[in-house]
N, C-alpha and C positions, 0 to 999 in steps of 0.2 A: 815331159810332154807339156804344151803350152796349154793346152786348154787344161789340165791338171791343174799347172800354173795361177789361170786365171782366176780359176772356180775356186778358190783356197782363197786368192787374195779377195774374192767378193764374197766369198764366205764372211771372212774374217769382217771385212767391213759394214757386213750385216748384223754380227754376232758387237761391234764397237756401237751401231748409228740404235739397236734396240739397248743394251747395256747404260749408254750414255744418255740417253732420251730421258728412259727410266729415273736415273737418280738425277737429272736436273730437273724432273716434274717432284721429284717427291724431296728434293733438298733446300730449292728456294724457299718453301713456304717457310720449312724451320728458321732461314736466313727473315724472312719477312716478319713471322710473327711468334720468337722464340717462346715467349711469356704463355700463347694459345696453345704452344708443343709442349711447352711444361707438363701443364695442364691434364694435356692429354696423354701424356707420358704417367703421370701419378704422382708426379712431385714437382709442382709450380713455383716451388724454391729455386729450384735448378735450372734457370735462366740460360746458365752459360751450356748446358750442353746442349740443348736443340742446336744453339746457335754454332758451338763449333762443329758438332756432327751435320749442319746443315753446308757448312764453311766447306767442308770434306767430302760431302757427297757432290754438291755444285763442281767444284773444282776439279775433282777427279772425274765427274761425269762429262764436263766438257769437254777436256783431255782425252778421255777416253773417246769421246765422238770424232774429235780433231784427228784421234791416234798421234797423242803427242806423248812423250816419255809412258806410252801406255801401259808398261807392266809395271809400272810405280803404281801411277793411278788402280788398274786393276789391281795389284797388292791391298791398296787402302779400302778399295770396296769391299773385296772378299775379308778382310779383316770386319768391315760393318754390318756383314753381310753376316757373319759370323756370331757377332752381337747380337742381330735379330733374332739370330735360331735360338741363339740361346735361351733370352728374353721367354719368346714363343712359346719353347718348348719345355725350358726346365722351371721358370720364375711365373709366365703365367696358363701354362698347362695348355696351351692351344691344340688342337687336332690335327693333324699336317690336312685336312683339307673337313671344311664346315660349310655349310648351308647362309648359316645365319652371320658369318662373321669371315676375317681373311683368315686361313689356316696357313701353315708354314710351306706349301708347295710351291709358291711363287718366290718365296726367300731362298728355298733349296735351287730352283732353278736360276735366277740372279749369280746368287754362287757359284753357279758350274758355268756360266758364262763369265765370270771375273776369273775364274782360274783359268777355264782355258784361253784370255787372252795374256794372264799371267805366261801360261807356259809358251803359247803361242807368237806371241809377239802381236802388233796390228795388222801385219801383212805391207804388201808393196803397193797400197793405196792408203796412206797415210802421211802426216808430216813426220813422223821417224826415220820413213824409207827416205825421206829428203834431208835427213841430217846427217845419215851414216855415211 
């Protein structure tokens, strides 16, 4: 059915334009000021990983927005995305949801939009659907 059709492909490009928004707001800054994500991470030694996990989120969040090789990019998020629960939940005991502080429901939800455009694809409103 067309209208099926369409509402899947605007689906999907709502589930890419919030997905991708997200990690280029929360991945340039690690690109901008790795040294401040150190920092704030717990080990200001560690220079290089703001910056490449910032490298990674920018890149695959553009991507993701554009719907360009989008189940690549979606793979790398849900991999960081992955990271954060972990982080959250096993290394610094986070709540899945707090008052005072971000608890792990919004990293859960990221997640389940990085997979389903893993499994999904970007739909036929994208630069993919313009390469195949």
């Amino acid at each position: 059915m067309v209208f099926e059709d369409n509402a899947v492909n605007i689906g999907l490009l709502a589930l890419r334009i919030a997905l991708g928004a997200v990690f280029i707001y929360h991945g340039f800054p690690k690109l901008k000021n790795p040294r401040a994500m150190a920092t704030a991470f717990g080990n200001p030694n560690a220079v290089w990983f703001p910056a490449v996990l910032g490298f990674f989120e920018t890149l695959s969040g553009v991507a993701v927005l554009l719907g360009l090789f989008t189940q690549l990019a979606a793979a790398v998020l849900a991999l960081v995305m992955l990271g954060a629960l972990y982080h959250k939940i096993v290394k610094w005991n986070i709540p899945f949801m707090a008052h005072d502080k971000t608890g792990w429901e919004f990293d859960l939800a990221l997640l389940a939009i990085a997979l389903a455009l893993f499994f999904l694809g970007a739909g036929q409103i994208s630069l993919d659907a313009l390469l195949i």
